[in-house]
C-alpha positions as a printed NumPy array, in Angstrom:
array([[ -71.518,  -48.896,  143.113],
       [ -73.4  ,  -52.027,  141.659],
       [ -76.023,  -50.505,  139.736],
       [ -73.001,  -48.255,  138.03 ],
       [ -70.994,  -51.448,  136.902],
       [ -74.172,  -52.505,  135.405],
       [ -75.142,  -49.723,  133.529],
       [ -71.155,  -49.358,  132.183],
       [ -71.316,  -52.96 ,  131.758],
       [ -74.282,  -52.13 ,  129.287],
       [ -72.683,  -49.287,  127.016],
       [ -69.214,  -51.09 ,  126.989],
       [ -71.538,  -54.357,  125.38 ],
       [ -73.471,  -51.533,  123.518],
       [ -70.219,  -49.959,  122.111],
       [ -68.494,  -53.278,  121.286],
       [ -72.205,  -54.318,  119.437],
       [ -71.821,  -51.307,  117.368],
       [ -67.905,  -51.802,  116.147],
       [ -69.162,  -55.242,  115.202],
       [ -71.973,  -54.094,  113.418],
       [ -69.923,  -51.977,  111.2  ],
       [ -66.676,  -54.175,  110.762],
       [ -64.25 ,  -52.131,  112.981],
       [ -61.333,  -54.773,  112.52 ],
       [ -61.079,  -53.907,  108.865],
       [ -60.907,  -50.063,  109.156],
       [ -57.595,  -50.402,  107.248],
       [ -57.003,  -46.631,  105.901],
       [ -55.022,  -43.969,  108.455],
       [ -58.16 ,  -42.789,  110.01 ],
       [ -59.747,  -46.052,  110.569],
       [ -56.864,  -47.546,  112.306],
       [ -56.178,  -44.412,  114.447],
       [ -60.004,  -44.773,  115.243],
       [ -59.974,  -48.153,  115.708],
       [ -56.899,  -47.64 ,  118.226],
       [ -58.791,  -45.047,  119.988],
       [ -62.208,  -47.454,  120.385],
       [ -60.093,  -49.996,  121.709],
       [ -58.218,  -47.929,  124.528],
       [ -61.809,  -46.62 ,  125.11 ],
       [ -62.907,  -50.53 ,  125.995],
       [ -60.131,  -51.612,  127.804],
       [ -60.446,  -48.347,  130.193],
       [ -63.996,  -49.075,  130.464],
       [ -63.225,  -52.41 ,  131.388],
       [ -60.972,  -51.634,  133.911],
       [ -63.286,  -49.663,  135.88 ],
       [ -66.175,  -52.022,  135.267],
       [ -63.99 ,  -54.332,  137.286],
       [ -63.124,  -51.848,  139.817],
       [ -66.74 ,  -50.658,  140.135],
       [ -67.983,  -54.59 ,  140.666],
       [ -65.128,  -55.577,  143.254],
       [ -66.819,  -55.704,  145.761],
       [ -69.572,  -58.573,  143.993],
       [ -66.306,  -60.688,  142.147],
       [ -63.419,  -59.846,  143.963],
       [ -61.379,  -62.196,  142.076],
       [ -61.443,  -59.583,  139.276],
       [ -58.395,  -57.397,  140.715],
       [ -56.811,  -60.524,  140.299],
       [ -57.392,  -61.204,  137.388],
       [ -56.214,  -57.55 ,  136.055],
       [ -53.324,  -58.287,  137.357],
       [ -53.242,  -61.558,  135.154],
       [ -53.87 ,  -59.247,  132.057],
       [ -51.621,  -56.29 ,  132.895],
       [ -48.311,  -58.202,  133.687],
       [ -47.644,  -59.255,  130.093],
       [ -47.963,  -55.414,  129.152],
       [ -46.181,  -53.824,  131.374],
       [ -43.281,  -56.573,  130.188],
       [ -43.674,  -55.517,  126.968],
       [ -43.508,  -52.019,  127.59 ],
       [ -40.241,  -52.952,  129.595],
       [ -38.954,  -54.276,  126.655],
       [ -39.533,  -51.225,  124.483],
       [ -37.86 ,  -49.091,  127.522],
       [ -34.835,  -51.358,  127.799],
       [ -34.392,  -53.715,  125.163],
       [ -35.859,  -52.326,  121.707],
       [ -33.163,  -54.201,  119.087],
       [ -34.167,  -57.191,  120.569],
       [ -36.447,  -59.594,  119.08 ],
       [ -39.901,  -59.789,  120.467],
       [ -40.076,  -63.838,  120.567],
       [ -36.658,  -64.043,  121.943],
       [ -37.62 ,  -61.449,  124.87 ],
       [ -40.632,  -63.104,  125.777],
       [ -38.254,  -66.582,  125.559],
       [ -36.027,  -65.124,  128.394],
       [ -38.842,  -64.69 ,  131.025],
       [ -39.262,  -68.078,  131.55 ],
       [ -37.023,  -68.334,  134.206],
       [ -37.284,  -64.504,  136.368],
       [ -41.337,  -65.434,  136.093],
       [ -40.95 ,  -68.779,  137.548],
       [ -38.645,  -67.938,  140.081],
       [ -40.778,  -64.904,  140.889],
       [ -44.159,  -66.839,  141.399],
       [ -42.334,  -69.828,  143.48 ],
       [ -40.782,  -66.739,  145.506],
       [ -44.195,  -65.333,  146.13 ],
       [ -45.703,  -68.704,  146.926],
       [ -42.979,  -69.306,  149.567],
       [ -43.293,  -65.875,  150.994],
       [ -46.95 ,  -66.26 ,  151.467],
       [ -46.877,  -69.886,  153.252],
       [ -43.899,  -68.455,  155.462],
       [ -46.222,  -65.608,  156.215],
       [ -49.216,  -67.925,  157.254],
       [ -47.206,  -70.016,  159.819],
       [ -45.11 ,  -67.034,  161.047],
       [ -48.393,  -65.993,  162.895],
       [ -51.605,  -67.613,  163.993],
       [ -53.732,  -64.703,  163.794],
       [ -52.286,  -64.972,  159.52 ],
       [ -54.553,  -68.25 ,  159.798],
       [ -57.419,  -68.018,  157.75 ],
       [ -60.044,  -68.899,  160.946],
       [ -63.524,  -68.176,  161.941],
       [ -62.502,  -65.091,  163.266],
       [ -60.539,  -63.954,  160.189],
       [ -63.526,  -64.778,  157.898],
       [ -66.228,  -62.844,  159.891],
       [ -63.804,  -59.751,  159.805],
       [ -62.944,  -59.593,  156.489],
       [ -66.634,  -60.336,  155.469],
       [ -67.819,  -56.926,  157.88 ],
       [ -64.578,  -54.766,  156.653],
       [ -65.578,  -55.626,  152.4  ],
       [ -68.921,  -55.082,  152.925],
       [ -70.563,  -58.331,  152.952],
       [ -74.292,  -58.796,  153.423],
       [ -75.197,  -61.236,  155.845],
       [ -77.259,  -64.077,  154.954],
       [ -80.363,  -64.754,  157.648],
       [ -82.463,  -67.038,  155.255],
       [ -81.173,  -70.099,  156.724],
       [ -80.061,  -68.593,  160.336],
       [ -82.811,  -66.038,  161.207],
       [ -82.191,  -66.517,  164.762],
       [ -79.006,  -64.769,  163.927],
       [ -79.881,  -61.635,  163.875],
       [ -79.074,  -58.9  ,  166.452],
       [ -83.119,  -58.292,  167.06 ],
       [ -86.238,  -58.85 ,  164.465],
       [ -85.848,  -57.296,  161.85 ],
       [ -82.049,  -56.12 ,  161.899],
       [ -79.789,  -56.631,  159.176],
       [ -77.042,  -56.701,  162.308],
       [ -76.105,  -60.418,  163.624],
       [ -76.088,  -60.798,  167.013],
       [ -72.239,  -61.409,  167.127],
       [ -69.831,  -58.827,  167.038],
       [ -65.724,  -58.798,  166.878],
       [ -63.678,  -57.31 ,  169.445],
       [ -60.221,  -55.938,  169.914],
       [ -58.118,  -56.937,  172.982],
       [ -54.556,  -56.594,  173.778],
       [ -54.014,  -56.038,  169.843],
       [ -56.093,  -59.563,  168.88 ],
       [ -59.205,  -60.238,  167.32 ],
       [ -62.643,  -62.294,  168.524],
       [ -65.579,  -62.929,  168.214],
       [ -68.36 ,  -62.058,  170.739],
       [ -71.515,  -64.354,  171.341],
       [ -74.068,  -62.975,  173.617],
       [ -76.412,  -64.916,  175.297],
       [ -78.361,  -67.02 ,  172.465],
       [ -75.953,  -66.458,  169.974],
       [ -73.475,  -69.156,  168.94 ],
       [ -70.551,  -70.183,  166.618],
       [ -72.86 ,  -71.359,  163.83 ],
       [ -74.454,  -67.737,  163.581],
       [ -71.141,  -67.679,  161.907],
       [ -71.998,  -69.32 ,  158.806],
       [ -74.417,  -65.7  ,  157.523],
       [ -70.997,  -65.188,  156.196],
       [ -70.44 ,  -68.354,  154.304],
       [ -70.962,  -67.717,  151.149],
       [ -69.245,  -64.015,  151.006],
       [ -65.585,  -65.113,  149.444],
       [ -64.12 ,  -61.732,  149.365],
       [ -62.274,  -61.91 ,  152.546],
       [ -60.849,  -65.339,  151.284],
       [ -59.886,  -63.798,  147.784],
       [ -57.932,  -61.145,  149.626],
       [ -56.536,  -63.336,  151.68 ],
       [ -55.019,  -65.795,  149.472],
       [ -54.235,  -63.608,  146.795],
       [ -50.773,  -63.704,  146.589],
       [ -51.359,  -67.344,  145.772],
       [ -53.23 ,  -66.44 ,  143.068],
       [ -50.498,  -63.952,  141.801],
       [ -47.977,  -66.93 ,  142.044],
       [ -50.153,  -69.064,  139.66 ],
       [ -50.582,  -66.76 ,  137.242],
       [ -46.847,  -65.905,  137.052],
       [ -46.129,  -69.505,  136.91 ],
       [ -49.076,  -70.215,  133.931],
       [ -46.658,  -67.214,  132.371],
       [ -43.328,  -68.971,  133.066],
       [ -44.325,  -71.858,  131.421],
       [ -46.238,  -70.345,  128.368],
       [ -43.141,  -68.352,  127.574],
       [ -40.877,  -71.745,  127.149],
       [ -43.274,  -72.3  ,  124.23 ],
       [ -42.393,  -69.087,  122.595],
       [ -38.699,  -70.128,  122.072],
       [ -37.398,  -70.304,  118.364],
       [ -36.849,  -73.682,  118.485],
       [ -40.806,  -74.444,  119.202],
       [ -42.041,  -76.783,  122.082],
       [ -43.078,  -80.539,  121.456],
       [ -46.571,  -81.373,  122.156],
       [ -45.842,  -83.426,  124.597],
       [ -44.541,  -80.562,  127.01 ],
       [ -47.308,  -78.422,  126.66 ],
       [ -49.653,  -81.519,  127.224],
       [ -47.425,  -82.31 ,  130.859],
       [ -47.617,  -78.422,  131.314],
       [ -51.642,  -79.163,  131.147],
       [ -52.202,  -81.148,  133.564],
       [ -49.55 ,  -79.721,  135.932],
       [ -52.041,  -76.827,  135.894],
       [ -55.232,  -78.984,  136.035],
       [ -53.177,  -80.797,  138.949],
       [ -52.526,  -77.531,  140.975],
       [ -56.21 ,  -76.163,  140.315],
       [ -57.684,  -79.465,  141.781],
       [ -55.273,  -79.308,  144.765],
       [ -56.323,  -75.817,  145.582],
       [ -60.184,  -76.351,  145.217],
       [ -59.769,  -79.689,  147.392],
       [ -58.162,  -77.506,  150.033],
       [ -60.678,  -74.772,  149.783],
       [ -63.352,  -77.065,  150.079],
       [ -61.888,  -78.875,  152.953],
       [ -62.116,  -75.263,  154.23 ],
       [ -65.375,  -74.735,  153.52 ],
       [ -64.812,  -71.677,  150.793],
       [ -65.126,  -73.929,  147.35 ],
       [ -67.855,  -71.694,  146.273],
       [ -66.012,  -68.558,  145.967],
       [ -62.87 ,  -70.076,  145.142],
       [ -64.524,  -71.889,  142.187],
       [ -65.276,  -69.194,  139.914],
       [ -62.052,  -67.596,  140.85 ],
       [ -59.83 ,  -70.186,  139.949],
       [ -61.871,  -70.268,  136.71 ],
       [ -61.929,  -66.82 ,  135.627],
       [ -58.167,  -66.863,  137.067],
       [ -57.521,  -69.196,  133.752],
       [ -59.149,  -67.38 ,  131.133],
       [ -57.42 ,  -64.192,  132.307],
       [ -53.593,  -66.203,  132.3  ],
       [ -54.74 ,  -67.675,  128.475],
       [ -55.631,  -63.679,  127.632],
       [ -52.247,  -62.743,  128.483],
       [ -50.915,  -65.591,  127.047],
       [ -52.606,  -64.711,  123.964],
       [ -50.841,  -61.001,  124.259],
       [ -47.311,  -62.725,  124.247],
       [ -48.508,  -64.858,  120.861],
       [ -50.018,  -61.639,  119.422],
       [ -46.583,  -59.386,  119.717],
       [ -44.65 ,  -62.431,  119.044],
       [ -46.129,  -63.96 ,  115.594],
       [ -47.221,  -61.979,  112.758],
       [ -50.38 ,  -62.327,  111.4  ],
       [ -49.955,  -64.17 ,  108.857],
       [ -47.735,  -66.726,  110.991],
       [ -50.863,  -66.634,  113.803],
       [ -52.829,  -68.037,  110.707],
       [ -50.566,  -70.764,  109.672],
       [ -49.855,  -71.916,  113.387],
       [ -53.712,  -72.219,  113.545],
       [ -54.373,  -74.316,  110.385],
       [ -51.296,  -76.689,  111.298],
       [ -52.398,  -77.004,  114.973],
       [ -56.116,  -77.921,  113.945],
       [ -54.134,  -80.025,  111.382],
       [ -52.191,  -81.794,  114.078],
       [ -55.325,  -82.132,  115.958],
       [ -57.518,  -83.932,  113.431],
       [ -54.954,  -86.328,  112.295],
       [ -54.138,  -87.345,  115.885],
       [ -57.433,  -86.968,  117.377],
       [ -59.737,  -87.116,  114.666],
       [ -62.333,  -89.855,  115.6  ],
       [ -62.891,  -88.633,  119.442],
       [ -63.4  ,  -84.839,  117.857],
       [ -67.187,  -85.466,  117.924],
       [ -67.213,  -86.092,  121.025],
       [ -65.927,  -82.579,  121.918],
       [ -68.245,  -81.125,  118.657],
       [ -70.993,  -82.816,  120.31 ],
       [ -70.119,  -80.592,  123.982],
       [ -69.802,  -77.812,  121.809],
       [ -73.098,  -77.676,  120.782],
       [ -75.006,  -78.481,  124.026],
       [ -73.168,  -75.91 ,  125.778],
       [ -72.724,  -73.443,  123.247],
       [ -76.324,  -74.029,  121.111],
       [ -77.499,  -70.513,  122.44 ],
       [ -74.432,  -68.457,  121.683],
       [ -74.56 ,  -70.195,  118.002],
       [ -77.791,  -69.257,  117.542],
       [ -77.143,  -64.854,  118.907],
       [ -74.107,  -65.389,  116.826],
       [ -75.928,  -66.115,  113.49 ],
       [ -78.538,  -63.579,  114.106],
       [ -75.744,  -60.949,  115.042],
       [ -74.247,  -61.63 ,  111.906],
       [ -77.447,  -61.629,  109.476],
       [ -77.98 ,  -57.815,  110.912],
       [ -73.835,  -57.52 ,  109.877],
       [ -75.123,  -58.507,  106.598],
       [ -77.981,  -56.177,  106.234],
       [ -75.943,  -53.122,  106.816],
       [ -73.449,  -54.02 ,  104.4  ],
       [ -76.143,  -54.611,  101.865],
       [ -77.775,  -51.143,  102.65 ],
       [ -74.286,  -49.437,  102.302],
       [ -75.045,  -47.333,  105.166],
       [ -71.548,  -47.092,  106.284],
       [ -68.55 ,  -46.572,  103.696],
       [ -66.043,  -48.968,  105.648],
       [ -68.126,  -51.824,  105.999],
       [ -66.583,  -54.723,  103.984],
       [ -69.017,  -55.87 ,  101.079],
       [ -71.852,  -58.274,  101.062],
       [ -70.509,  -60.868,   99.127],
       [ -71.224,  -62.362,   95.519],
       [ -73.172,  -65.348,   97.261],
       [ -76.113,  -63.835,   98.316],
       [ -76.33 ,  -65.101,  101.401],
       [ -78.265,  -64.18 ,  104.65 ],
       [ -75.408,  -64.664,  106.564],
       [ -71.652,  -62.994,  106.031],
       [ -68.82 ,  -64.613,  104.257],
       [ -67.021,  -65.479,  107.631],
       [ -70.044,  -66.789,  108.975],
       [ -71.064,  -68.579,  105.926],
       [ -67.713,  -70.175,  105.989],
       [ -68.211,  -71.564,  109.382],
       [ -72.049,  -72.966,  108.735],
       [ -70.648,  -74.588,  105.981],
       [ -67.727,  -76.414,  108.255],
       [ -70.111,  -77.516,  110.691],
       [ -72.391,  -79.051,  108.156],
       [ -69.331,  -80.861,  106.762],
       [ -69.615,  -82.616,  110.506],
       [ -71.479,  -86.194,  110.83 ],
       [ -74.195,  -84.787,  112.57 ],
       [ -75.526,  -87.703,  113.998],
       [ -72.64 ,  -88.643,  115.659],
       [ -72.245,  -84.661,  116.628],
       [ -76.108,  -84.821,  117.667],
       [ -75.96 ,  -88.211,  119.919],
       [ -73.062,  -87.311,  121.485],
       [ -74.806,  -83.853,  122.86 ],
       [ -77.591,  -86.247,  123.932],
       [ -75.112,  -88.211,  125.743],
       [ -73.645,  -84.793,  127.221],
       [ -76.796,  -83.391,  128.105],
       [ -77.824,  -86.605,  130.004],
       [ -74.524,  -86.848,  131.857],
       [ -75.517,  -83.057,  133.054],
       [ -78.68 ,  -83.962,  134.319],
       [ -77.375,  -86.787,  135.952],
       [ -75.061,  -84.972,  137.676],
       [ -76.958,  -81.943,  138.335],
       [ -80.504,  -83.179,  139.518],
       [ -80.279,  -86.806,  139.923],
       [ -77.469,  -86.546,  142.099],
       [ -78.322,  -83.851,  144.125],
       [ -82.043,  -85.703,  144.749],
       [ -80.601,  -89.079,  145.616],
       [ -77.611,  -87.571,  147.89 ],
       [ -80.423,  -87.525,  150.664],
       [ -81.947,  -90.622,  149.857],
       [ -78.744,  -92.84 ,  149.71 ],
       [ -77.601,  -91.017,  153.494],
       [ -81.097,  -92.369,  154.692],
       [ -79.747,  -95.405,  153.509],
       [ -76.731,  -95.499,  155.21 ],
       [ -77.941,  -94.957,  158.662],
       [ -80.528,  -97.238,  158.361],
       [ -77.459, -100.167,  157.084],
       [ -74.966,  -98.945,  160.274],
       [ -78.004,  -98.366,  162.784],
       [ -76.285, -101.918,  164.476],
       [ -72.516, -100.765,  164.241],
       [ -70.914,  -99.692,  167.507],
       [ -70.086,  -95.783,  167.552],
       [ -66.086,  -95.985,  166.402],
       [ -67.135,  -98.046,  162.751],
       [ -69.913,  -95.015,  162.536],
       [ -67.777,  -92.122,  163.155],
       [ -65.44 ,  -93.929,  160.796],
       [ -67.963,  -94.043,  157.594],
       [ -69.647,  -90.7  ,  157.974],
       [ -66.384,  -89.314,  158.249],
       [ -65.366,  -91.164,  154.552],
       [ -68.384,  -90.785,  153.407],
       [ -68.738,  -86.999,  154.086],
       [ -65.551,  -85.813,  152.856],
       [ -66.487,  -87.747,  149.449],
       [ -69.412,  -86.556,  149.254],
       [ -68.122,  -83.098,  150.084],
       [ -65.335,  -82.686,  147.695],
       [ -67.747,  -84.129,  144.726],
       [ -68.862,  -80.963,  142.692],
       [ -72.09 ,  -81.927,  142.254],
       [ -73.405,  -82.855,  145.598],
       [ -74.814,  -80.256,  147.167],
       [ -73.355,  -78.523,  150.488]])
């Protein structure tokens, strides 16, 4: 089903390119809007089955529907059941259900674990969920592995006895043969998946305490930040420890962005537009008189990581420009009295970032870019040469002081993201 996520991944980027290209989000008159309406169901149904199609490759999309979905189908409860209320005051009261709900879940699921062994997330339970969701094997690094030359089979195989699961090694075959399955994270994503439920319901819970009438201080939504930093670094320590961090990684990441997109739902049904607008300028307000002289450092981020993007983003918009200048389309918004290459919005935004002191934007993204290299090469290269080191300083120390150091040493080294294995 890959190559069909791929190609719908194509015409939904395809579609979207073209709506941009002709300024969908100002079709303003009856027919535009009802159009517009109609285009966007289109894209959300095509990106529902884009995620269904590519399951199997990023599991940790389900969840992450799930994420997305939740807010609407509370708003379409609220239609259903409570239609004179107010739409802020609605999304107010979930607070508390969503936080007892995901802390409900979460207990559940650990009661669940420990109420049966063969719950465990093992060896055993890894290698079957890897064969039952379709996981390739991996013989690169294990080609002894393999059932005979040539066979995509390993030699292992898992067998059913007296209702329990194991795992069969032939002669030649052992436990590490195992690891052909170590970097398939699908079984784990299925596994612990109710977790991930929980934490989305709780990113909810809390966002909706920030929706009340009487507003939230910045200093709870800062606490509320790095409770959720907190709990993301707890569960990729444990996942590590378990030797899954690499799956569990790009979960927990796209797990996030999908609880700030329904987050973003609640603020969308909740403000008007006009509101949205104002709470953006005073926020950004807020932020530059309190944080004002560290914002280049975060400019200067910006534009190492995001210098690409910038640059499709200003050519996507000086082909915006030329249709509206060739009046091709009757409901594109006009060109402008500037005469610019680039369109008013855009324009706008070039003209903010040149307001920045680009040197101090431009050294900092030196500084960045360094600090990536450092981590992401120099690290990695010297990770071998500095464990040469160490056996050759504790070649003398008796065999308990060893075990002790590699033991610290290894689990530091492990749960650093950018040393390797």
């Amino acid at each position: 089903m890959g190559h069909y996520g791929y190609a719908l991944a194509a015409a939904l980027a395809a579609f979207i390119f073209f709506l941009y290209m002709f300024d969908a989000d100002e079709w303003s008159s009856h027919c535009g809007s009802v159009l517009l309406d109609v285009c966007v169901l289109f894209i959300v149904c095509g990106s529902v089955l884009l995620v269904l199609l590519i399951a199997d490759q990023f599991p940790e999309g389900m969840v992450c529907l799930f994420a997305v979905f939740h807010p609407l189908w509370l708003l379409a409860l609220k239609l259903m059941c409570y239609a004179h209320k107010d739409t802020r005051a609605f999304v107010s009261w979930l607070s508390g259900p969503l936080l007892v709900t995901s802390l409900s879940v979460a207990i559940a699921w650990v009661a669940w674990v420990f109420s049966d062994p063969d719950n465990e997330w093992n060896i055993v339970a890894r290698v079957v969920a890897a064969e039952r969701t379709g996981c390739e094997p991996q013989f690169e690094d294990y080609p002894d592995c393999r059932k005979e030359p040539g066979s995509e089979e390993t030699c292992f195989y898992v067998e059913k006895s007296d209702g329990k699961e194991e795992i069969i090694f032939p002669e030649g075959c052992d436990w590490e043969c195992t690891k052909v399955y170590a970097t398939c994270p699908n079984g784990f994503i299925l596994w612990v998946g109710p977790v991930l439920i929980s934490m989305t319901t709780f990113f909810l819970s809390f966002f909706c305490t920030f929706l009340r009438t009487e507003g939230a201080r910045e200093k709870d939504v800062l606490n509320f930040g790095i409770i959720w930093i907190f709990i993301l670094f707890a569960m990729w320590v444990t996942t590590s420890l378990a030797g899954t961090a690499a799956g569990v990684t790009s979960a927990l990441a796209a797990l996030t962005l999908a609880s700030f997109v329904a987050s973003a739902m609640f603020i969308a049904v909740s403000f008007s537009k006009e509101e949205r607008a104002q709470n953006s300028v005073a926020v950004f307000e807020r932020l530059r008189q309190k944080y004002g002289k560290h914002l280049d450092v975060a400019r200067g981020l910006f534009v190492v990581t995001c210098a690409p993007i910038i640059m499709v983003y200003l050519g996507l918009s000086m082909m915006n420009q030329l249709i509206r200048r060739c009046g091709i389309w009757p409901c594109s918004q006009p060109a402008g009295t500037e005469g610019g290459i680039f369109t008013t919005r855009t324009r706008r935004q070039v003209e903010v970032m040149k307001s920045w002191d680009r040197a101090k934007v431009f050294t900092y993204a030196t500084y960045w870019g360094i600090a990536f290299i450092t981590l992401q090469v120099l690290v990695s290269r010297l990770a071998n040469v500095f464990l040469s080191w160490m056996i050759e300083k504790t070649a003398g120390f008796g065999l308990g002081a060893v075990t002790v150091i590699m033991c610290l040493v290894g689990v530091m080294m492990f749960l650093l993201p950018p040393v390797p294995g």
